[in-house]
Backbone as JSON, one array per atom type, in Angstrom:
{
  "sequence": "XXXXXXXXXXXXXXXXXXXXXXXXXXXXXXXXXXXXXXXXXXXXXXXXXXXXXXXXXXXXXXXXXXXXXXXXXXXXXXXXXXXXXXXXXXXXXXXXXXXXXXXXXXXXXXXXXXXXXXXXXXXXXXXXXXXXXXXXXXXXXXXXXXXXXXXXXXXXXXXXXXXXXXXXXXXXXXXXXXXXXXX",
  "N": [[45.72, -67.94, 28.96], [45.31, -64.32, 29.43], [47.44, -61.29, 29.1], [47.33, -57.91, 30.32], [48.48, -57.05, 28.06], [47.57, -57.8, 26.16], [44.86, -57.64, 25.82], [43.71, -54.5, 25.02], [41.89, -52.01, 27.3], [39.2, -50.38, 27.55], [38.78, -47.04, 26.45], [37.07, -44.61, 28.85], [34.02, -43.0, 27.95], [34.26, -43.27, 25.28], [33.64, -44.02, 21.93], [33.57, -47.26, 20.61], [35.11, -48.84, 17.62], [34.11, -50.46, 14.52], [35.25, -53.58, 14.15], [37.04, -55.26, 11.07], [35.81, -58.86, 10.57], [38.02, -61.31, 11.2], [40.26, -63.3, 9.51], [39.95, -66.16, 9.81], [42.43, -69.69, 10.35], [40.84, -71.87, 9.39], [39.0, -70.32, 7.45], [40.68, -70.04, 5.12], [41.42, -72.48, 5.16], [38.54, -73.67, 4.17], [38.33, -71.79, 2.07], [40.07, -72.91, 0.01], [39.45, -75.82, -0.39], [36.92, -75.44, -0.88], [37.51, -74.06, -3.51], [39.13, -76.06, -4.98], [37.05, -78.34, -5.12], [35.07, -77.28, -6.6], [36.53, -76.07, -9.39], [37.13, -78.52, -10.36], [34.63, -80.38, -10.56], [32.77, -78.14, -11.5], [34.61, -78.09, -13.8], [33.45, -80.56, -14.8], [31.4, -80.46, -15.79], [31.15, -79.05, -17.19], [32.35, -80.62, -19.31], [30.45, -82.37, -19.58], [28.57, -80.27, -20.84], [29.62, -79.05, -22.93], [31.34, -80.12, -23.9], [33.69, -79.77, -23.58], [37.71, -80.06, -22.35], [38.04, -82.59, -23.42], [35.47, -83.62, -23.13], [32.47, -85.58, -23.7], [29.91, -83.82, -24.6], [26.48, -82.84, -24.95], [25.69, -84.67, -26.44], [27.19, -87.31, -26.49], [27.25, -87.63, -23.8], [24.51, -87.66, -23.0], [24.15, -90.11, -24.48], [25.73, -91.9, -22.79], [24.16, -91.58, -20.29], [21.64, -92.56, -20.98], [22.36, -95.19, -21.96], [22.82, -95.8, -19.06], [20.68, -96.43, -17.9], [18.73, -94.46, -17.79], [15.89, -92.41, -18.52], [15.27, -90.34, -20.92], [17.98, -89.79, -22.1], [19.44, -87.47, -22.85], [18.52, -85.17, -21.86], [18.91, -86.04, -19.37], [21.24, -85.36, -19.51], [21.74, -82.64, -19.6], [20.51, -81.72, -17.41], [22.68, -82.98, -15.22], [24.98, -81.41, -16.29], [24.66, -79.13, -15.49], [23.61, -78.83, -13.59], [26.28, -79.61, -12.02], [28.0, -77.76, -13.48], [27.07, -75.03, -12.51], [26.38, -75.75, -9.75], [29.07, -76.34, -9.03], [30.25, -73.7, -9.78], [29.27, -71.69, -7.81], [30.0, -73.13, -5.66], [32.9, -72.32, -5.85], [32.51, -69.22, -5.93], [31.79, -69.14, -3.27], [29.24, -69.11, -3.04], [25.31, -69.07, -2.29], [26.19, -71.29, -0.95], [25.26, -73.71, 0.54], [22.7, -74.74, -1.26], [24.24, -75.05, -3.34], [26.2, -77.2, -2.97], [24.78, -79.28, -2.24], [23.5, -79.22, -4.91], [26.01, -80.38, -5.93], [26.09, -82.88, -4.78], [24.19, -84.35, -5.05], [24.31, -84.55, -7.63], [26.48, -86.29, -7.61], [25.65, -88.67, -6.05], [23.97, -89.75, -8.16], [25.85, -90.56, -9.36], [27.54, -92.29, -8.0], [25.98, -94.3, -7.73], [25.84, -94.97, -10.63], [28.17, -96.08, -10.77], [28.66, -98.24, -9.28], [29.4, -101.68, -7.95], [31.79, -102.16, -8.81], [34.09, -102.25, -7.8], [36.04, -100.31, -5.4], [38.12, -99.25, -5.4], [40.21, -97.36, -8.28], [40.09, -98.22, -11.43], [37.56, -98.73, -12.57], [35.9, -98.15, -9.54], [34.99, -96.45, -7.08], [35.63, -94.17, -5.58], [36.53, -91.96, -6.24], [34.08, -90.48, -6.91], [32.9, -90.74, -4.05], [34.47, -89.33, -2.75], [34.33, -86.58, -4.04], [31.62, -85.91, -3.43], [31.28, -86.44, -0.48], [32.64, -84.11, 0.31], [31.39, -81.98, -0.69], [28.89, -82.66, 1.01], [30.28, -82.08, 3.11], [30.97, -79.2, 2.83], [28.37, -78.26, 2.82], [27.15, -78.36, 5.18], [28.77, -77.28, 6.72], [29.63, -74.27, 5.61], [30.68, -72.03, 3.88], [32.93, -70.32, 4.71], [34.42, -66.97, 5.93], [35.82, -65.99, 3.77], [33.99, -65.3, 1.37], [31.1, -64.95, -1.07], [28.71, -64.99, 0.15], [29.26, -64.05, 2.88], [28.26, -61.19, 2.25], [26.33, -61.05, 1.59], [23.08, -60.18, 3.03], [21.37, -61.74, 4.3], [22.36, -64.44, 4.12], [24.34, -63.94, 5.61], [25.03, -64.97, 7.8], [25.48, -68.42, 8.18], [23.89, -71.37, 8.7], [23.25, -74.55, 10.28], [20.99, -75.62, 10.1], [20.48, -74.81, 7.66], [22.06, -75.97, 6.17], [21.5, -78.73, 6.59], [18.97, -79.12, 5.67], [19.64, -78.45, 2.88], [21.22, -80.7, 2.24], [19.77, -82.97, 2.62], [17.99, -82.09, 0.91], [19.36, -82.78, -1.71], [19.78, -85.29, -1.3], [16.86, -86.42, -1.69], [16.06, -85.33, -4.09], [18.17, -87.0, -5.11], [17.34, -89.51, -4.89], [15.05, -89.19, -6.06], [16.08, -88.97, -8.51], [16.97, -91.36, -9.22], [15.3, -93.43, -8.77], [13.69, -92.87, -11.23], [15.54, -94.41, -13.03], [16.09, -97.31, -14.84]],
  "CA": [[45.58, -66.79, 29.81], [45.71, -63.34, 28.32], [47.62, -60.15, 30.16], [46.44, -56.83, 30.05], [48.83, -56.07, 26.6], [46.8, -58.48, 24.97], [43.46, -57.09, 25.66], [43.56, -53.14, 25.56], [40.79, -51.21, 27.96], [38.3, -49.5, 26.88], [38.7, -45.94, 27.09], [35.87, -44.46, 29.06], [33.2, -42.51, 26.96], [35.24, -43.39, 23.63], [32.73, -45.21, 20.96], [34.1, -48.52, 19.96], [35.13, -48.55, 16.42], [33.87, -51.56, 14.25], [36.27, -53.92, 13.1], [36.17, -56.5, 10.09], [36.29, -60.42, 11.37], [39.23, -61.61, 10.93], [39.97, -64.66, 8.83], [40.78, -67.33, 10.45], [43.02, -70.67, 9.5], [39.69, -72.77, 8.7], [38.28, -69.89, 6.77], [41.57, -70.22, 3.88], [41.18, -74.0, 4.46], [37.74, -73.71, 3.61], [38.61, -71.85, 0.31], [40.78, -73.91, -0.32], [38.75, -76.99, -0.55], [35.48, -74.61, -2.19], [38.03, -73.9, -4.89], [39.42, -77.05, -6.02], [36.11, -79.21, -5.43], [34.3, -76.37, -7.39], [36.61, -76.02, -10.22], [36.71, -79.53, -10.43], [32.77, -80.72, -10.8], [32.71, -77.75, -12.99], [35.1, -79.04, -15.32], [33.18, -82.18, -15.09], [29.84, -79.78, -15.98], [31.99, -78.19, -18.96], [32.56, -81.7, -19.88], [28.73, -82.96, -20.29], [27.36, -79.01, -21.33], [29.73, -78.48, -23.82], [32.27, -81.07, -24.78], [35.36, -79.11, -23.1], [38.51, -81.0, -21.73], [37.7, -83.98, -23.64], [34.3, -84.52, -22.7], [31.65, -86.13, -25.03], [29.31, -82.77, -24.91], [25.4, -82.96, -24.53], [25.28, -85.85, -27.08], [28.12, -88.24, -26.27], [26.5, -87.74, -22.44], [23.01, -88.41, -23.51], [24.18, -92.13, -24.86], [26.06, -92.66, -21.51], [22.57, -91.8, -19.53], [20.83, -93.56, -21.79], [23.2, -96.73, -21.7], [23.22, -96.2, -17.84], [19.5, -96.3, -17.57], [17.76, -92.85, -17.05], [15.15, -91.9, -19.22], [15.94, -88.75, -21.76], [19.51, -89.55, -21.27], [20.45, -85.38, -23.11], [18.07, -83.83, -20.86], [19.33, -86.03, -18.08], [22.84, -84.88, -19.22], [21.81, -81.12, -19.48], [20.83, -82.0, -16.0], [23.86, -83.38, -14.96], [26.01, -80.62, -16.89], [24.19, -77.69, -15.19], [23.98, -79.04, -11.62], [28.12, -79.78, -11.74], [28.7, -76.16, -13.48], [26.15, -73.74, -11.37], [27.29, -75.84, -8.35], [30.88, -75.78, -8.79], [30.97, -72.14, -9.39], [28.73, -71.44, -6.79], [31.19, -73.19, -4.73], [34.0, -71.7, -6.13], [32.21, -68.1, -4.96], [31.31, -69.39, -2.24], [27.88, -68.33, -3.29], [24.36, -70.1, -1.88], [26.65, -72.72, -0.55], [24.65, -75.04, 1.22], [22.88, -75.33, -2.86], [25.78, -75.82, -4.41], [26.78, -78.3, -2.24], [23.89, -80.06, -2.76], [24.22, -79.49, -6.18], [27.39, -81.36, -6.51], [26.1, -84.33, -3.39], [22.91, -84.96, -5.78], [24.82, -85.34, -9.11], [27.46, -87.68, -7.13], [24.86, -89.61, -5.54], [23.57, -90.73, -8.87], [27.35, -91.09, -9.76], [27.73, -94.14, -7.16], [24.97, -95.85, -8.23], [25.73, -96.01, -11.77], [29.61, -96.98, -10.76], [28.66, -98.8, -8.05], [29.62, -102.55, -8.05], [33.51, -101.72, -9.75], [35.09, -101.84, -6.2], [36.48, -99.09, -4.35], [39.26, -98.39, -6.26], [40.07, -97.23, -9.17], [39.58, -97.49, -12.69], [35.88, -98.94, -12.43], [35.94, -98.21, -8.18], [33.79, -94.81, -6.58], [36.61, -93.57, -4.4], [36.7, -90.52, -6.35], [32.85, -89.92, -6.22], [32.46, -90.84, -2.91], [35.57, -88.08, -2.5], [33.55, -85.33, -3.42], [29.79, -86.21, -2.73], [31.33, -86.31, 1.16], [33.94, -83.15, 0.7], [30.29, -81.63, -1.14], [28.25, -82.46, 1.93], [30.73, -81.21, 4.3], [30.77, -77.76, 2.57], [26.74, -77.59, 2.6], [27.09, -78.4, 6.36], [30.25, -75.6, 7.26], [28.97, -73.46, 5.37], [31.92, -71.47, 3.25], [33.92, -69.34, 5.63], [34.68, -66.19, 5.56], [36.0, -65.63, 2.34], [32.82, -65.94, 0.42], [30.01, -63.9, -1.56], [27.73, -65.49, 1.32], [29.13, -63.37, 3.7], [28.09, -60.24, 1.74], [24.5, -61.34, 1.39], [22.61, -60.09, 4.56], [20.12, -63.15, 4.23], [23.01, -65.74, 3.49], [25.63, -63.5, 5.89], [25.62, -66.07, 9.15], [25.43, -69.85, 8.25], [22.86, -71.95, 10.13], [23.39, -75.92, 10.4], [19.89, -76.29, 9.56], [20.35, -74.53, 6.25], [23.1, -77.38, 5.85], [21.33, -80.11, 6.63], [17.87, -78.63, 4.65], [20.15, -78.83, 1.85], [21.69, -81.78, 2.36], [18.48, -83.28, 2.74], [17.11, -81.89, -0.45], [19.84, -83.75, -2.61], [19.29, -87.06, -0.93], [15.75, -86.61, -2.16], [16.23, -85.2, -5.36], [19.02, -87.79, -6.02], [16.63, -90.52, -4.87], [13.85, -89.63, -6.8], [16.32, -89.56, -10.1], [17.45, -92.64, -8.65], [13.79, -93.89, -9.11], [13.36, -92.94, -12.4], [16.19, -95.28, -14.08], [15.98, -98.67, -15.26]],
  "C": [[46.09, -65.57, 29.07], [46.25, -62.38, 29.2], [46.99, -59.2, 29.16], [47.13, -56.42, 28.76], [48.15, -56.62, 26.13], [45.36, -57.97, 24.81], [43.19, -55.61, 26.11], [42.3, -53.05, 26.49], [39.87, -50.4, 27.18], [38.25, -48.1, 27.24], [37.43, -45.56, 27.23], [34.92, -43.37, 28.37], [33.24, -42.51, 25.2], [34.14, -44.53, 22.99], [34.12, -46.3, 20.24], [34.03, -48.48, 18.59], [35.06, -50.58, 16.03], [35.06, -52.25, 13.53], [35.84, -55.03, 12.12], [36.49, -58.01, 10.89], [37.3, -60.58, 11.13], [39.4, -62.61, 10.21], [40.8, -64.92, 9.94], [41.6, -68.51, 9.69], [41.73, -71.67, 8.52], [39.44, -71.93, 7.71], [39.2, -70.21, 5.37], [41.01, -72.03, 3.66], [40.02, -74.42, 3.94], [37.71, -73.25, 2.28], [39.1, -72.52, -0.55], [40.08, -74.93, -1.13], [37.51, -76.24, -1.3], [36.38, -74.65, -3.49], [38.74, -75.04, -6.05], [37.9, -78.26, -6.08], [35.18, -78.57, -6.43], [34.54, -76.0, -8.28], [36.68, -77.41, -10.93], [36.06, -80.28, -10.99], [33.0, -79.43, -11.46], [33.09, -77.6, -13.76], [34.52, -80.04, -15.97], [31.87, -81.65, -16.03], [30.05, -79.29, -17.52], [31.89, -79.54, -20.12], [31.05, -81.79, -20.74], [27.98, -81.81, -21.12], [28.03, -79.12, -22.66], [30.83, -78.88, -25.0], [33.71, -80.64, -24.36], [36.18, -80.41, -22.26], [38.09, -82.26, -22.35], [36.87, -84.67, -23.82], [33.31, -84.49, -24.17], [30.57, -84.95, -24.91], [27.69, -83.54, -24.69], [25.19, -84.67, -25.69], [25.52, -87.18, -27.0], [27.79, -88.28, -24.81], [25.31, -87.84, -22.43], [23.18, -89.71, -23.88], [24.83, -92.05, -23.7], [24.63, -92.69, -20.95], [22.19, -92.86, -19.99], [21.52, -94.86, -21.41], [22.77, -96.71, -20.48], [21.69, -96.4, -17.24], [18.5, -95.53, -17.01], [17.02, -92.85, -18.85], [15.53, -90.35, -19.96], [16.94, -88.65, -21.34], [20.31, -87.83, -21.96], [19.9, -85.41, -22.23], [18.53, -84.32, -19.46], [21.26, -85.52, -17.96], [22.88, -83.05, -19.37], [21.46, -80.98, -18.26], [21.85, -81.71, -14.89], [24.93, -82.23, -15.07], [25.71, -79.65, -16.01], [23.88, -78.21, -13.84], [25.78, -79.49, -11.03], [28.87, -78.39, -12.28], [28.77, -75.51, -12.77], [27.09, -74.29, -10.27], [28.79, -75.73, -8.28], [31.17, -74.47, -8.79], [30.31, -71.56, -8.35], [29.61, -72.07, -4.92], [32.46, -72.56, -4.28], [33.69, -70.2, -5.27], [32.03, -68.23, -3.62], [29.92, -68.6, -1.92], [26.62, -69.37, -2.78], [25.01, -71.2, -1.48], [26.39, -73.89, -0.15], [24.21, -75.45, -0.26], [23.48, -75.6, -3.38], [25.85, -76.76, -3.79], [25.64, -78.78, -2.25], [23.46, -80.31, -4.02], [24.92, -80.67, -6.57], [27.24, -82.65, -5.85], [25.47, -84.63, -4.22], [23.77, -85.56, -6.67], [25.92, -86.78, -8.59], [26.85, -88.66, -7.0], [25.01, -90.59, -6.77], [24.97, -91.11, -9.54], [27.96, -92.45, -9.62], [27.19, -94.92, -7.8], [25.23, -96.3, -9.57], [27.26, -96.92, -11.58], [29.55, -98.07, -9.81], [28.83, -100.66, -8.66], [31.08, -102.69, -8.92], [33.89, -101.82, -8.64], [35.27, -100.31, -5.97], [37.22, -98.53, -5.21], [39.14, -98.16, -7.77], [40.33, -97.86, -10.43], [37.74, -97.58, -12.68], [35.32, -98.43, -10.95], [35.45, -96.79, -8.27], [34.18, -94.16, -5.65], [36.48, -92.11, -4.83], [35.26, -89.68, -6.0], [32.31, -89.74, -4.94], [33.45, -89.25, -2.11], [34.31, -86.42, -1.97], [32.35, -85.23, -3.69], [30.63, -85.96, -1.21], [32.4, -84.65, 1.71], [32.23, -82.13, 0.19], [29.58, -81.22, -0.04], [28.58, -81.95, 3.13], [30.68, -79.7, 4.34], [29.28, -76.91, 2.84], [26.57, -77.19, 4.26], [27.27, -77.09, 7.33], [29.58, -74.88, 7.06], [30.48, -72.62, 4.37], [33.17, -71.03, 3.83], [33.71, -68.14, 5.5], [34.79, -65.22, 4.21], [35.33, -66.1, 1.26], [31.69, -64.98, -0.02], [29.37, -64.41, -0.24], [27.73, -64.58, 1.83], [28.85, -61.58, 3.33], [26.87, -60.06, 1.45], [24.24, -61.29, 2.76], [21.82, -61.43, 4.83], [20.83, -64.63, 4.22], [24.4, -65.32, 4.78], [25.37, -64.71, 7.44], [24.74, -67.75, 8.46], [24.66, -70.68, 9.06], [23.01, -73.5, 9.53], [22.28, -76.03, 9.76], [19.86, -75.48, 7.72], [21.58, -75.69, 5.47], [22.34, -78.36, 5.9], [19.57, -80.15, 6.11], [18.53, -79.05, 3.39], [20.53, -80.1, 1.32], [20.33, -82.84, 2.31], [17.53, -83.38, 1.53], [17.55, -82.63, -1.31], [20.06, -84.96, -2.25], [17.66, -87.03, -1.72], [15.45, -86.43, -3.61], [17.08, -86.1, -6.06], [18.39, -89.1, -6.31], [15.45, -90.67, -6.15], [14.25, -89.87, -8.29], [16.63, -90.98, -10.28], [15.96, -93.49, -9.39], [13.53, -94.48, -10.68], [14.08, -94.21, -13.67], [16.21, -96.81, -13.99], [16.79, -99.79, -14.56]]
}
C-alpha cells in the first residue's frame, strides 16, 4: 500500500517531465551473468580463432573437429571460433541478444554431443556445457535488461519472447543440422 508521500499529484496543467527507467535488481543481475558468460565463450572463441590463453588456434582446433567427426574440421573451427567470440561480445554489450545467445546455445549444443557419454561431471562430464548452453538460452529468452546497447536500438529497444524463442529455435536447428553433418 502506498500513501500519498509516495506518489506525488500531478500538478494541474503542468506537462509531465520524462524520466529515464530505472534499473532495477534483475537488470544488474542480468549484466552480471551477460558479462561473465560472454567473456567467458569469448575466451573460448580467442582460444580456437587465434591460439590465446592456451588454446590450440585455427589449426590445433581443426584436428580436434576433425578427430571429433565434422567435416573441414578449420573451417568448422573458424566456425566455432567466430560464433563463441561475436556471441560472447555481443553478450557482453548486450547487443542483438537473443543472436548471441543463440550464438553461444548452437556452439554448446554441438559441445554436448561431442562430450557426451563422459558423465556429468567433470573432467570428461558436460556440466560445464550444459552450464552455459542453458545460462545462453535463458539470456536469448530475458532478453538483456536494461543495461544494454539493445536498449538504445529503437528496433531492438523492447524485448519480445518471441524474438527469444525465434532465436532459440534457430540454434536448435542450426546446431542440428551441424549435428547432421558429422560422422
Amino acid at each position: 500500500m502506498t500513501s500519498t508521500l509516495d506518489s506525488p499529484r500531478p500538478v494541474a496543467g503542468a506537462t509531465p517531465t520524462p524520466t529515464a527507467a530505472p534499473v532495477h535488481a534483475y537488470d544488474a543481475g542480468l549484466l552480471i551473468v551477460r558479462l561473465v558468460l560472454g567473456l567467458t565463450v569469448a575466451a573460448h572463441g580467442a582460444q580456437k580463432l587465434f591460439g590465446w590463453f592456451g588454446g590450440g588456434g585455427l589449426d590445433g582446433t581443426g584436428q580436434f573437429f576433425a578427430l571429433s567427426g565434422y567435416p573441414a574440421g578449420r573451417s568448422m573451427a573458424v566456425v566455432a571460433g567466430l560464433s563463441e567470440t561475436l556471441g560472447g561480445l555481443g553478450l557482453v554489450l548486450g547487443l542483438f541478444t537473443p543472436l548471441a545467445g543463440a550464438a553461444v546455445l548452437g556452439t554448446m549444443v554441438n559441445a554436448l554431443a561431442v562430450k557426451w557419454g563422459g558423465g556429468f561431471f567433470a573432467p570428461e562430464g558436460v556440466e560445464y556445457e550444459l552450464l552455459l548452453a542453458a545460462t545462453a538460452a535463458g539470456l536469448a529468452l530475458t532478453g538483456p535488461g536494461r543495461i544494454a546497447v539493445d536498449r538504445h536500438l529503437p528496433v531492438l529497444r523492447s524485448h519480445r519472447l518471441a524474438h527469444g524463442v525465434a532465436a532459440v529455435a534457430l540454434a536448435a536447428v542450426v546446431a542440428g543440422l551441424t549435428l547432421l553433418v558429422r560422422k
